[in-house]
Biotite code that builds the C-alpha atoms (Angstrom):
import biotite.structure as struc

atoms = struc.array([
    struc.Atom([-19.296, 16.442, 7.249], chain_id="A", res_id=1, res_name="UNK", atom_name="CA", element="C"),
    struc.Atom([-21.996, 13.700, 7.513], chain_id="A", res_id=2, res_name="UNK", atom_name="CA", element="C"),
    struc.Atom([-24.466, 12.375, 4.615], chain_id="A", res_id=3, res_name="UNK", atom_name="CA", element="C"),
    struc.Atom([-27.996, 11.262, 5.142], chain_id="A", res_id=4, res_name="UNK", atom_name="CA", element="C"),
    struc.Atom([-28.952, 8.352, 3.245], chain_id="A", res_id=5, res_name="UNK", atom_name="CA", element="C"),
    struc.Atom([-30.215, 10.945, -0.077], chain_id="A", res_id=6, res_name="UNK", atom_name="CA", element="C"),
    struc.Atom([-27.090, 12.160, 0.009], chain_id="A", res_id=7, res_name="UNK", atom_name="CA", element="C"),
    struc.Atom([-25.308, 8.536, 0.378], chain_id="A", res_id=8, res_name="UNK", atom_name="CA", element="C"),
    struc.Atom([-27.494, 7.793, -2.753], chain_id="A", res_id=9, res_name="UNK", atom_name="CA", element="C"),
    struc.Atom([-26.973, 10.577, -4.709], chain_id="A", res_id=10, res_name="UNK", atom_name="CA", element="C"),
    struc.Atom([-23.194, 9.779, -4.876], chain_id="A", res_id=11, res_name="UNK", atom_name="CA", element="C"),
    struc.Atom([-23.687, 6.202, -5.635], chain_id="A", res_id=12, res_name="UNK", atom_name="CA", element="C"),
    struc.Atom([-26.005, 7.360, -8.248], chain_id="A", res_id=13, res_name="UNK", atom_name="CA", element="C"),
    struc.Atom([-23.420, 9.937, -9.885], chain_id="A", res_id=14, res_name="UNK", atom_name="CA", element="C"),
    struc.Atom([-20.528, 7.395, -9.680], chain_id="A", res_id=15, res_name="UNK", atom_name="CA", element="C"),
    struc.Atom([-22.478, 4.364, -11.412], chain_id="A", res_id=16, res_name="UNK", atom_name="CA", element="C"),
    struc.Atom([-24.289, 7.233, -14.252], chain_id="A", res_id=17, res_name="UNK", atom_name="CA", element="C"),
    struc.Atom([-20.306, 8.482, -14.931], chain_id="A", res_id=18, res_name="UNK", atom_name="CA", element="C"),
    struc.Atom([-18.300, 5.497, -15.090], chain_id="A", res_id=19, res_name="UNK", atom_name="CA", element="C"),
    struc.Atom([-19.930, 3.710, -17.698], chain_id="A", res_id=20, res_name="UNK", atom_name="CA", element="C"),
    struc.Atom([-19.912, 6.798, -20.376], chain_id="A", res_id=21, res_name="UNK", atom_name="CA", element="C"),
    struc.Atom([-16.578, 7.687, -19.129], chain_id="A", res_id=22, res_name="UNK", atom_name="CA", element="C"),
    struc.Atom([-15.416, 4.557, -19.987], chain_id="A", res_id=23, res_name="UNK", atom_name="CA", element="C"),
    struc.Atom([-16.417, 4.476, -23.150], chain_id="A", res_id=24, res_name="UNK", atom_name="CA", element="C"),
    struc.Atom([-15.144, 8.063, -23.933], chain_id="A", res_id=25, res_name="UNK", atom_name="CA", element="C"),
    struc.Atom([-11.822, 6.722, -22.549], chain_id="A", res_id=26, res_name="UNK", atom_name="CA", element="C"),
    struc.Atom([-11.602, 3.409, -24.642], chain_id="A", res_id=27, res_name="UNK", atom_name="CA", element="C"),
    struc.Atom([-11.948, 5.771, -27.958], chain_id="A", res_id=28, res_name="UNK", atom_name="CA", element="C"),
    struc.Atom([-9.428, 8.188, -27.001], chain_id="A", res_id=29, res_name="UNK", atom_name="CA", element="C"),
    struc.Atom([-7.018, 5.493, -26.081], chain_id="A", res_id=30, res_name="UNK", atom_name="CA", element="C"),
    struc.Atom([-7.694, 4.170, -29.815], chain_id="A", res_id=31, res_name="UNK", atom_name="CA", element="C"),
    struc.Atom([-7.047, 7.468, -31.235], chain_id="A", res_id=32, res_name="UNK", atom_name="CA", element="C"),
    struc.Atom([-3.980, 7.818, -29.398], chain_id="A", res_id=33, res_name="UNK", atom_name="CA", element="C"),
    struc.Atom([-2.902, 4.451, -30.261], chain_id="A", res_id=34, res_name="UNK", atom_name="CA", element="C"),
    struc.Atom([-3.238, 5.674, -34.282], chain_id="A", res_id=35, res_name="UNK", atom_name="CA", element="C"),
    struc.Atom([-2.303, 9.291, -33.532], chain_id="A", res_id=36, res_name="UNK", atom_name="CA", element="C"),
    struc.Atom([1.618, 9.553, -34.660], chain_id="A", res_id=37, res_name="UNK", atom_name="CA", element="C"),
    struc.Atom([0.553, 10.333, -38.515], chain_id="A", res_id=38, res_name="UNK", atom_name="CA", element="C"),
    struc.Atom([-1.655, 13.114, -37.248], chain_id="A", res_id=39, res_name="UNK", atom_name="CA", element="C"),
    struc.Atom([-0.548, 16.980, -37.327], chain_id="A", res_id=40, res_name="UNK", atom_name="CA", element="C"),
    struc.Atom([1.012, 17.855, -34.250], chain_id="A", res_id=41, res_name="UNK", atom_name="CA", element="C"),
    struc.Atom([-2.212, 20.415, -33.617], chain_id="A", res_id=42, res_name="UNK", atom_name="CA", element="C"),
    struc.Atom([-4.484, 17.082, -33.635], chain_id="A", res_id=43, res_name="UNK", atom_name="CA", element="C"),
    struc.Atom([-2.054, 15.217, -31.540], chain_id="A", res_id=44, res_name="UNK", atom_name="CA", element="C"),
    struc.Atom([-2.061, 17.680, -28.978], chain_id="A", res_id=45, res_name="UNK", atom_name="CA", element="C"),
    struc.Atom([-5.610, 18.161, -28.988], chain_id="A", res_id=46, res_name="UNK", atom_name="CA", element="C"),
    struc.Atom([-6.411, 14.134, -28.190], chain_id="A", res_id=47, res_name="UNK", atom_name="CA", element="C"),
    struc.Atom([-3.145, 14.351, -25.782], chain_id="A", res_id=48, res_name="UNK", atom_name="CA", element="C"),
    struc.Atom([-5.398, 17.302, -23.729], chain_id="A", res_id=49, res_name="UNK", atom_name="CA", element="C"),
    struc.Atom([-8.888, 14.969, -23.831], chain_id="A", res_id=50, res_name="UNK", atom_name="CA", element="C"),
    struc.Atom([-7.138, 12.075, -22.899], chain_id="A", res_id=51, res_name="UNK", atom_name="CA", element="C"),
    struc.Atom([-6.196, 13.806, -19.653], chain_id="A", res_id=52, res_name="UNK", atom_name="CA", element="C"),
    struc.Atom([-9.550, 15.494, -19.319], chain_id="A", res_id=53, res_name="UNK", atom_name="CA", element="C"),
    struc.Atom([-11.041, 12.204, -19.213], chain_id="A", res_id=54, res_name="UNK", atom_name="CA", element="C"),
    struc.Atom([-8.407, 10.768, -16.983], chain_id="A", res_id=55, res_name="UNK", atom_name="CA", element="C"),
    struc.Atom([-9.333, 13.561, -14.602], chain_id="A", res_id=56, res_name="UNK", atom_name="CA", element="C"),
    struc.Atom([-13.008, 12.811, -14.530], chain_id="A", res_id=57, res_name="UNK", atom_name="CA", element="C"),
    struc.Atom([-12.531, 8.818, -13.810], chain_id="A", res_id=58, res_name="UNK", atom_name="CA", element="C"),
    struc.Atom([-10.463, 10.222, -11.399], chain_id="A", res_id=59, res_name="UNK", atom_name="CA", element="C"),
    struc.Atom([-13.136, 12.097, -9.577], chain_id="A", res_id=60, res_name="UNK", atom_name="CA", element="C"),
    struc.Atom([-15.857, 9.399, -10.632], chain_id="A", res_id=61, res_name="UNK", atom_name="CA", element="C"),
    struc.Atom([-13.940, 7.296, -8.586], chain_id="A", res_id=62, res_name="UNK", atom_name="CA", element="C"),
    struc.Atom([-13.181, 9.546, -6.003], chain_id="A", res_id=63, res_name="UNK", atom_name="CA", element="C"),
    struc.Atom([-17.211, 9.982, -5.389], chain_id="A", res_id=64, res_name="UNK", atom_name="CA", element="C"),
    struc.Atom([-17.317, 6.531, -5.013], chain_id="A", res_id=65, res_name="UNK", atom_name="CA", element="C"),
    struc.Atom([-14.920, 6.364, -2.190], chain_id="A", res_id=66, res_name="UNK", atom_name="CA", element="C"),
    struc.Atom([-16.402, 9.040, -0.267], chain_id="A", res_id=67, res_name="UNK", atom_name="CA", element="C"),
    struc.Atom([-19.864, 7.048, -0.396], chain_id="A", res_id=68, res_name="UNK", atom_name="CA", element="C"),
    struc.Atom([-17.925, 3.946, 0.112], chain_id="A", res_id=69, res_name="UNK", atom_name="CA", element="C"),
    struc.Atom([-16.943, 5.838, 3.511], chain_id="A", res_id=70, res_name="UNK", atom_name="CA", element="C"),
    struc.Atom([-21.044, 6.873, 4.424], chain_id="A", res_id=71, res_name="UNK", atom_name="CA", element="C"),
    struc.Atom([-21.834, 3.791, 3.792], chain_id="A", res_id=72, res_name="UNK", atom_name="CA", element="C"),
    struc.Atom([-19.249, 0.819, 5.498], chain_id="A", res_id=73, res_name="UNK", atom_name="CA", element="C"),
    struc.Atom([-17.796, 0.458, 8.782], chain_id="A", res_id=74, res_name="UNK", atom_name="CA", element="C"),
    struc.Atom([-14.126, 0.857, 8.321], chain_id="A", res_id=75, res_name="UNK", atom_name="CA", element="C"),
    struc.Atom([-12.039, -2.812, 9.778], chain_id="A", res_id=76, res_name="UNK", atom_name="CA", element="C"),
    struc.Atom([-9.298, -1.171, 11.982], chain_id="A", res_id=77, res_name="UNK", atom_name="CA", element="C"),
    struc.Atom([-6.206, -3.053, 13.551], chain_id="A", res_id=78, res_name="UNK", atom_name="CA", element="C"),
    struc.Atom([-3.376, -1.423, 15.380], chain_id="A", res_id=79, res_name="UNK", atom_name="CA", element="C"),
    struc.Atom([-0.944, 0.278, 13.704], chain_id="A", res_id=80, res_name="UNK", atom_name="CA", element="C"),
    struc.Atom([2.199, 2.533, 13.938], chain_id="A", res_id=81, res_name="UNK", atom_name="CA", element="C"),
    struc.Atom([0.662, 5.905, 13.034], chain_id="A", res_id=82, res_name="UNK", atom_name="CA", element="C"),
    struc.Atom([4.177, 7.493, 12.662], chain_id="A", res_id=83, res_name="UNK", atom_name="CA", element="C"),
    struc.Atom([5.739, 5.078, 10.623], chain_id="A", res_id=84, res_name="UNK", atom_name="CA", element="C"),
    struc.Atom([2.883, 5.425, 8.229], chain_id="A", res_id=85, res_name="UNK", atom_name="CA", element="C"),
    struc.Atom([3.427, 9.217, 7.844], chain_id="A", res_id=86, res_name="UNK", atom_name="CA", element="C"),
    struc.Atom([7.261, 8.387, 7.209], chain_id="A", res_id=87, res_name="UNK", atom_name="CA", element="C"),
    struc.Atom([6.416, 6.179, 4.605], chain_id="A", res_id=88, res_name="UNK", atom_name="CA", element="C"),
    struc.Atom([3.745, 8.372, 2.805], chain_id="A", res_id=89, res_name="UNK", atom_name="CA", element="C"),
    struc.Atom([6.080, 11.174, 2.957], chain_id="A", res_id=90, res_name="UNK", atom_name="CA", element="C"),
    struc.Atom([9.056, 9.217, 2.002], chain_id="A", res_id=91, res_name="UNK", atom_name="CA", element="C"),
    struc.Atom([7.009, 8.350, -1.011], chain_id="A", res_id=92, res_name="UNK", atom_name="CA", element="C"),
    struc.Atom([5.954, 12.119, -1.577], chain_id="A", res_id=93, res_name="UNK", atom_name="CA", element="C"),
    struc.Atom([9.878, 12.739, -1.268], chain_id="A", res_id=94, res_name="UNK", atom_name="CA", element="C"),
    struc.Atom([10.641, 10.155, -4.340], chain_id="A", res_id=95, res_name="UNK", atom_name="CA", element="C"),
    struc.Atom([8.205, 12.084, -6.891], chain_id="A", res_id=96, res_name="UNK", atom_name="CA", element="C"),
    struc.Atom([10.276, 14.853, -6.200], chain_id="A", res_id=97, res_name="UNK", atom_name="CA", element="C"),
    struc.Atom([8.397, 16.845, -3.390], chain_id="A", res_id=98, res_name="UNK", atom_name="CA", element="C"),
    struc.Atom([10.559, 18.534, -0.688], chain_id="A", res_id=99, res_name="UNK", atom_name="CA", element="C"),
    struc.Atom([9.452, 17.176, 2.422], chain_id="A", res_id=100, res_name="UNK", atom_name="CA", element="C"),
    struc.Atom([10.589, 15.439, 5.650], chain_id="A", res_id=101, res_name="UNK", atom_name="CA", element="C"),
    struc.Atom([9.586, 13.760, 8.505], chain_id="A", res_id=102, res_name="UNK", atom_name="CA", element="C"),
    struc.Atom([10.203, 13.996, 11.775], chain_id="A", res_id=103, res_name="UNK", atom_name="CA", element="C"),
    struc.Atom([9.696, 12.691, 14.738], chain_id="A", res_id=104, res_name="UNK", atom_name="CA", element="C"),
    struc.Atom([11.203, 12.066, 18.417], chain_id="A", res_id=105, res_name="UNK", atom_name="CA", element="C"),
    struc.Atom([12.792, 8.728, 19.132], chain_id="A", res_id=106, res_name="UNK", atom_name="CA", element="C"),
    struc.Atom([10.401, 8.725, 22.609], chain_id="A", res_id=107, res_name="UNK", atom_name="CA", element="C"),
    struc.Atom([7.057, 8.926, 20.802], chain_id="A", res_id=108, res_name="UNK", atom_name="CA", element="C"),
    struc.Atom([7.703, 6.687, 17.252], chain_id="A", res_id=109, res_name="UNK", atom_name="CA", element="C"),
    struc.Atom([5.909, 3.542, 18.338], chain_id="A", res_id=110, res_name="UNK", atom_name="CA", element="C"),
    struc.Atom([3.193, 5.608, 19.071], chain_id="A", res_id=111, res_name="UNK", atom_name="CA", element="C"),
    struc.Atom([-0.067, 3.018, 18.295], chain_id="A", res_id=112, res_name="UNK", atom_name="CA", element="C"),
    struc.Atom([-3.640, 3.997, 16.895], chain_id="A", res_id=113, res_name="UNK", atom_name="CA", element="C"),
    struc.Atom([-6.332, 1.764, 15.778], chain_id="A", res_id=114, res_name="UNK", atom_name="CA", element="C"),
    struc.Atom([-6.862, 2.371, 11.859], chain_id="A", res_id=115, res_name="UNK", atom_name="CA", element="C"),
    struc.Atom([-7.351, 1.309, 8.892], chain_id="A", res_id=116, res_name="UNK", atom_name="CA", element="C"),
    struc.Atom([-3.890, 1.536, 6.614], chain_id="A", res_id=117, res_name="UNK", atom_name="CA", element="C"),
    struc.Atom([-4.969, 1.931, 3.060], chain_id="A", res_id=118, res_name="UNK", atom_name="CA", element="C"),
    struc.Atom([-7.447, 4.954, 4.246], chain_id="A", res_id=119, res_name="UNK", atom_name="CA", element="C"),
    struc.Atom([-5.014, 7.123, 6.256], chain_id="A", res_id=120, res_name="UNK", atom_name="CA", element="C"),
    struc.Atom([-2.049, 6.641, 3.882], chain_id="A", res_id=121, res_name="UNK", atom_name="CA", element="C"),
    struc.Atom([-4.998, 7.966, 1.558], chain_id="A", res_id=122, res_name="UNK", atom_name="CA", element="C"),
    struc.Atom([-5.694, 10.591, 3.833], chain_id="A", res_id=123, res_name="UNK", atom_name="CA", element="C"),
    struc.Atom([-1.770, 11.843, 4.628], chain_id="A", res_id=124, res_name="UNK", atom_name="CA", element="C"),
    struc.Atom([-0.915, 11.204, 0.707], chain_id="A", res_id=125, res_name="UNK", atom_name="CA", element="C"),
    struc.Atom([-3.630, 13.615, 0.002], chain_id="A", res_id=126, res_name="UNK", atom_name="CA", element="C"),
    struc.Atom([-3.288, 16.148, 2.730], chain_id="A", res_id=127, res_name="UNK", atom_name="CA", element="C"),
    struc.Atom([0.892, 16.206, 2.251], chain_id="A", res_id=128, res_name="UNK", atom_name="CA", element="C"),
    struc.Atom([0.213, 16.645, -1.967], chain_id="A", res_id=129, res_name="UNK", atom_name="CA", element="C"),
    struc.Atom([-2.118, 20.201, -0.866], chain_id="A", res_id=130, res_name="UNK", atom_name="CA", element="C"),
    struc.Atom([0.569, 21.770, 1.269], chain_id="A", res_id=131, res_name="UNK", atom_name="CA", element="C"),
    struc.Atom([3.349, 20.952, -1.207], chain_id="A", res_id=132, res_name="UNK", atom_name="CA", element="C"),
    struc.Atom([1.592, 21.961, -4.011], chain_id="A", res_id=133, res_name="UNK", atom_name="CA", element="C"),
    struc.Atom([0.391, 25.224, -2.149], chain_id="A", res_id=134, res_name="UNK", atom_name="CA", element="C"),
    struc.Atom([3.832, 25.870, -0.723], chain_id="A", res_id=135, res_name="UNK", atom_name="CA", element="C"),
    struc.Atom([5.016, 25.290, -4.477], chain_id="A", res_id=136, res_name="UNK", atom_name="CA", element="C"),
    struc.Atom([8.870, 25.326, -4.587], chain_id="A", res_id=137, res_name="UNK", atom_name="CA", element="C"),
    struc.Atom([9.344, 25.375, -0.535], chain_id="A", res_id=138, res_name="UNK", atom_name="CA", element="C"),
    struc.Atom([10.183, 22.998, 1.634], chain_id="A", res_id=139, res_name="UNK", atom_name="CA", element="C"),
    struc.Atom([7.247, 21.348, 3.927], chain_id="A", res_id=140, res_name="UNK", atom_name="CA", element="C"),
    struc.Atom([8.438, 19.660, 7.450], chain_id="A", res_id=141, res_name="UNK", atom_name="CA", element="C"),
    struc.Atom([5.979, 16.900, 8.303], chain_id="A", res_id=142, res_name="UNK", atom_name="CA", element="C"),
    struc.Atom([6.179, 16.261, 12.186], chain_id="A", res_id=143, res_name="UNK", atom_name="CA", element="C"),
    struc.Atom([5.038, 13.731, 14.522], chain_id="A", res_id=144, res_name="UNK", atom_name="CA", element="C"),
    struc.Atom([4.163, 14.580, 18.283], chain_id="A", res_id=145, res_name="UNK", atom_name="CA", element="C"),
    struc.Atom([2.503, 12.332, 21.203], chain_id="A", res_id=146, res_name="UNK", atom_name="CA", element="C"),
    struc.Atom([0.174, 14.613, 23.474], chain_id="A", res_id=147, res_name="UNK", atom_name="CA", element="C"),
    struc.Atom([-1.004, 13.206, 26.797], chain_id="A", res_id=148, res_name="UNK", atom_name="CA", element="C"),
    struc.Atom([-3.174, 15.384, 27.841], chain_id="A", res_id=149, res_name="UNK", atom_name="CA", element="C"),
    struc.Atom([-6.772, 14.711, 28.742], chain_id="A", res_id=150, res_name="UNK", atom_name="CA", element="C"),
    struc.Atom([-7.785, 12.180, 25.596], chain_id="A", res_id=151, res_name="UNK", atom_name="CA", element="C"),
    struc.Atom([-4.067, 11.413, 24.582], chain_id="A", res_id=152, res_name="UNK", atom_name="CA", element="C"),
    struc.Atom([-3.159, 11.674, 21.049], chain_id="A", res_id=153, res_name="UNK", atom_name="CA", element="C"),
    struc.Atom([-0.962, 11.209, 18.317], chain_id="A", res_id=154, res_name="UNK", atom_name="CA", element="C"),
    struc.Atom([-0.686, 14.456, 16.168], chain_id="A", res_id=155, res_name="UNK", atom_name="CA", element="C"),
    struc.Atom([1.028, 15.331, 13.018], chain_id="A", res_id=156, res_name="UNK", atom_name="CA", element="C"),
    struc.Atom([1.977, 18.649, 11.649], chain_id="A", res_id=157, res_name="UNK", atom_name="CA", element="C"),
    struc.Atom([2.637, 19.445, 7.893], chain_id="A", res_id=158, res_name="UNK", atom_name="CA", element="C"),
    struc.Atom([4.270, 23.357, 8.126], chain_id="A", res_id=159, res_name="UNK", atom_name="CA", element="C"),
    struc.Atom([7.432, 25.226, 7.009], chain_id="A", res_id=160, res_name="UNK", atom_name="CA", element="C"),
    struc.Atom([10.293, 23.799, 8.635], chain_id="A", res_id=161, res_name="UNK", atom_name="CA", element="C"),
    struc.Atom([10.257, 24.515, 12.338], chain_id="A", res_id=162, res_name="UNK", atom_name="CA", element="C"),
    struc.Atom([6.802, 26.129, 12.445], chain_id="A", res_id=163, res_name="UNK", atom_name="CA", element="C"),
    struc.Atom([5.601, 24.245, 15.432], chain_id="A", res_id=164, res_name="UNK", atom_name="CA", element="C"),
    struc.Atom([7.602, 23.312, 18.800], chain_id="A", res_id=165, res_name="UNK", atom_name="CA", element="C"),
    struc.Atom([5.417, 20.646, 20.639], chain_id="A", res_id=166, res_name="UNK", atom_name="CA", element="C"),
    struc.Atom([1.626, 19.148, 20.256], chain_id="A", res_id=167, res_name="UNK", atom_name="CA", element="C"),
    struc.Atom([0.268, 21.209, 23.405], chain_id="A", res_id=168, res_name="UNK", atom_name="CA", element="C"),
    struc.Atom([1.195, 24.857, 21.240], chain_id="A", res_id=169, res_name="UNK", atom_name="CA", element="C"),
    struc.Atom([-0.693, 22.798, 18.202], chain_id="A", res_id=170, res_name="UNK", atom_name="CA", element="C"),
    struc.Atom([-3.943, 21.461, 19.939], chain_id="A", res_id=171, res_name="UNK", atom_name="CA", element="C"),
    struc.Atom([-4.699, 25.013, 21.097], chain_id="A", res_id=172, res_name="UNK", atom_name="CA", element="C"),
    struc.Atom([-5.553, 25.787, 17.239], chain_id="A", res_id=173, res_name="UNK", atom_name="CA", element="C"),
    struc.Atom([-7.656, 23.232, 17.251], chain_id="A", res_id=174, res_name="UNK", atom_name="CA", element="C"),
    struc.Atom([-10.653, 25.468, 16.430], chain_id="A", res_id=175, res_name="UNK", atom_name="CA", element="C"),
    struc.Atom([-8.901, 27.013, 13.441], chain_id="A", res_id=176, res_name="UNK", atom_name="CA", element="C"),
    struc.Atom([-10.905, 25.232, 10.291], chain_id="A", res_id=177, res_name="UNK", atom_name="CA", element="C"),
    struc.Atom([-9.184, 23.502, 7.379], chain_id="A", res_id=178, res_name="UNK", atom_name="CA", element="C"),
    struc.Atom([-10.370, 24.277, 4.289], chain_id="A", res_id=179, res_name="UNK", atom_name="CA", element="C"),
    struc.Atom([-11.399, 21.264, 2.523], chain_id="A", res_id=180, res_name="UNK", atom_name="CA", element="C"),
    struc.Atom([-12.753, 22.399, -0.211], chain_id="A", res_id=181, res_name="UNK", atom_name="CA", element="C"),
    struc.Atom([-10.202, 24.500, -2.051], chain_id="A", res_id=182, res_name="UNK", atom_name="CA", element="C"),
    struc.Atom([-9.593, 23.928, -5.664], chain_id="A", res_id=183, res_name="UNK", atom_name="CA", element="C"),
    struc.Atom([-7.356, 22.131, -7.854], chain_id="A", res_id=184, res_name="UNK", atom_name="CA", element="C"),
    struc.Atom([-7.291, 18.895, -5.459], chain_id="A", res_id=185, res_name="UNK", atom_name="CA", element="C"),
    struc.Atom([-10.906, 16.968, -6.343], chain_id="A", res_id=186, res_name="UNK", atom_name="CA", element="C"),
    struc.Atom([-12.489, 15.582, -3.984], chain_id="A", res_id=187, res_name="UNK", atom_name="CA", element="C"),
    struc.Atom([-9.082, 14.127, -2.304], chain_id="A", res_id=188, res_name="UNK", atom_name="CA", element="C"),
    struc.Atom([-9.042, 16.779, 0.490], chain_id="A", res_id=189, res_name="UNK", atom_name="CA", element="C"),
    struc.Atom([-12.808, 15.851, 1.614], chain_id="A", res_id=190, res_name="UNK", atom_name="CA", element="C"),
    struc.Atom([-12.494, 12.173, 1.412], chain_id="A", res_id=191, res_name="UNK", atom_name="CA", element="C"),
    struc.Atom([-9.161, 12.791, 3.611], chain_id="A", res_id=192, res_name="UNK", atom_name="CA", element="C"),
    struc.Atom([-11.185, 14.792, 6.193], chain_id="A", res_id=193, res_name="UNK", atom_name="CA", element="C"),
    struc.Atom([-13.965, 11.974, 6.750], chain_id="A", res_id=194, res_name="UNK", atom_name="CA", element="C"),
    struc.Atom([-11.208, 9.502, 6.453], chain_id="A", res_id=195, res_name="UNK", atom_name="CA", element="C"),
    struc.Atom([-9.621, 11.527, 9.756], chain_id="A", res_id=196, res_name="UNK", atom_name="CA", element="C"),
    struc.Atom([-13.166, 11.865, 11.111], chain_id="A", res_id=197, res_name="UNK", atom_name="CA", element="C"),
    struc.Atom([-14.104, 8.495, 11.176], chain_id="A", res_id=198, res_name="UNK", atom_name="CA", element="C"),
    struc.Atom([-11.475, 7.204, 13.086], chain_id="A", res_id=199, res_name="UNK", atom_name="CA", element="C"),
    struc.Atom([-12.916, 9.871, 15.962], chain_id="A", res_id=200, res_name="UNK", atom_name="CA", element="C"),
    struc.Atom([-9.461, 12.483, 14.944], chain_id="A", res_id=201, res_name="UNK", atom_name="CA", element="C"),
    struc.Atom([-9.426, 16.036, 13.928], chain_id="A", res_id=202, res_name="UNK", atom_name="CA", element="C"),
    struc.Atom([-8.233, 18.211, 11.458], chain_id="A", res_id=203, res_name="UNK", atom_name="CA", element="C"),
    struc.Atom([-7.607, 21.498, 11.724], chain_id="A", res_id=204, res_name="UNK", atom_name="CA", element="C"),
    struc.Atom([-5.256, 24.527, 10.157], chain_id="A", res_id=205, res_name="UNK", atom_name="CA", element="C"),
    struc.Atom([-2.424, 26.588, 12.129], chain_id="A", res_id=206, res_name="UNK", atom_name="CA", element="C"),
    struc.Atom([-2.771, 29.990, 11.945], chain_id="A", res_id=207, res_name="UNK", atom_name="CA", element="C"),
    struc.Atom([-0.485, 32.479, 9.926], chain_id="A", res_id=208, res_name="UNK", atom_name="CA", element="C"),
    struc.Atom([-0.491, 30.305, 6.208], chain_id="A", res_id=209, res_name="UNK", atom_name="CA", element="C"),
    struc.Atom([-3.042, 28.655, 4.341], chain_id="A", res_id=210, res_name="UNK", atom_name="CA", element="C"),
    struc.Atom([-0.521, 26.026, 3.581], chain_id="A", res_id=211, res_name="UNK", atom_name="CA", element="C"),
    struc.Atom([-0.567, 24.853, 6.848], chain_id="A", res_id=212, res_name="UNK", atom_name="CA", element="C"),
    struc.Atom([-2.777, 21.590, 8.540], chain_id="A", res_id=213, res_name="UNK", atom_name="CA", element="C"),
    struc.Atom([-2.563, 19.935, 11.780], chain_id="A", res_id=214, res_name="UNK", atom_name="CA", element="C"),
    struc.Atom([-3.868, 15.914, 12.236], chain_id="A", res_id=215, res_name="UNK", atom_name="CA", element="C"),
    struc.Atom([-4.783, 14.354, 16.151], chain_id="A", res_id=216, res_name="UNK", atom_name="CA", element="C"),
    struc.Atom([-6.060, 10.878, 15.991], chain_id="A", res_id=217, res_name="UNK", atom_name="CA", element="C"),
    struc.Atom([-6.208, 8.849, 19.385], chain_id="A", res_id=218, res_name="UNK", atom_name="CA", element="C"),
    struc.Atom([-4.352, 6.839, 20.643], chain_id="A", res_id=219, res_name="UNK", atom_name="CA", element="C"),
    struc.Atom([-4.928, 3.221, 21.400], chain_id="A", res_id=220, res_name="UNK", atom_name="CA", element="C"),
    struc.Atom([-5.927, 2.040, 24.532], chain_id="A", res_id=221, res_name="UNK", atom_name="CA", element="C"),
])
């Protein structure tokens, strides 16, 4: 997914035109909340529900403004532990309640990339939320693998548990698309793909289950 510079526009554009009436909008309904408890319960519930709505569309206002933010600067990388990231996003993901785990062998957890932190923890907090939430009450195994094949690579795995057995069965997928653009998750799952694709990775699904998604990003050199 690239942008031209119309398109970089464009979703400057929409983010500045939203923000300011959605912040207005916001600022009342937070007033009428504030005043709300001698309300009926129907006109509680109804402010309750806009309040949300609203929250929902900063959400995406802002979410347009980080994938332009993407188009439109160079991301500062340093080197980082790529698997000790993906712990800690999913050990986070596990403390709201989702059931997931991480693993990964002892021989390939220092594994390095060069990346920016605060994008792919954005990228793996988004991409771990769609499988859980498509996988609803089942568990999800997050796993870590080092593949040194031609362009070596660290790649993670976010399946039901045990549905992968090393990163050479998992790059062969590699063609298999992920669909970014399923509902219900914003704009989080594109912004997570460009986030993966500017730091030269891929992302691809495994076959057999939607609620699958497979992550390579290279190693450093």
């Amino acid at each position: 997914m690239t942008f031209d510079d119309d398109c970089r526009r464009l979703m400057g554009l929409l983010a500045h035109e939203m923000r300011s009436p959605g912040a207005v909008v916001a600022g009342y309904l937070r007033m009428l909340k504030s005043s709300a408890s001698g309300m009926p319960p129907r006109e509680q519930k109804m402010i309750d529900e806009a309040n949300r709505s609203c929250g929902r569309l900063m959400h995406i206002v802002q979410e347009l403004s980080d994938l332009g933010e993407l188009e439109n600067q160079e991301l500062k990388r340093a080197p980082l532990s790529i698997f000790t990231l993906c712990s800690e996003v999913v050990q986070s993901a596990s403390d709201e309640g989702a059931d997931v785990v991480f693993l990964c062998d002892d021989a390939d957890r220092n594994a390095m990339i060069d990346g920016h932190e605060v994008r792919l923890k954005q990228a793996m907090s988004s991409l771990i939320a769609s499988i859980v939430r498509e996988r609803g009450s089942a568990p999800v195994e997050a796993r870590g693998f080092v593949s040194r094949m031609a362009a070596p690579s660290a790649v993670i795995t976010l399946t039901e548990p045990g549905g992968v057995a090393s990163a050479d069965d998992v790059l062969k997928h590699q063609a298999t698309p992920f669909d970014r653009w399923r509902g219900g998750m914003g704009l989080s799952l594109p912004i997570a793909h460009r986030i993966v694709q500017v730091h030269q990775g891929s992302l691809w699904a495994l076959p057999g289950s939607r609620a699958t998604c497979a992550v390579a990003l290279p190693l450093a050199t």
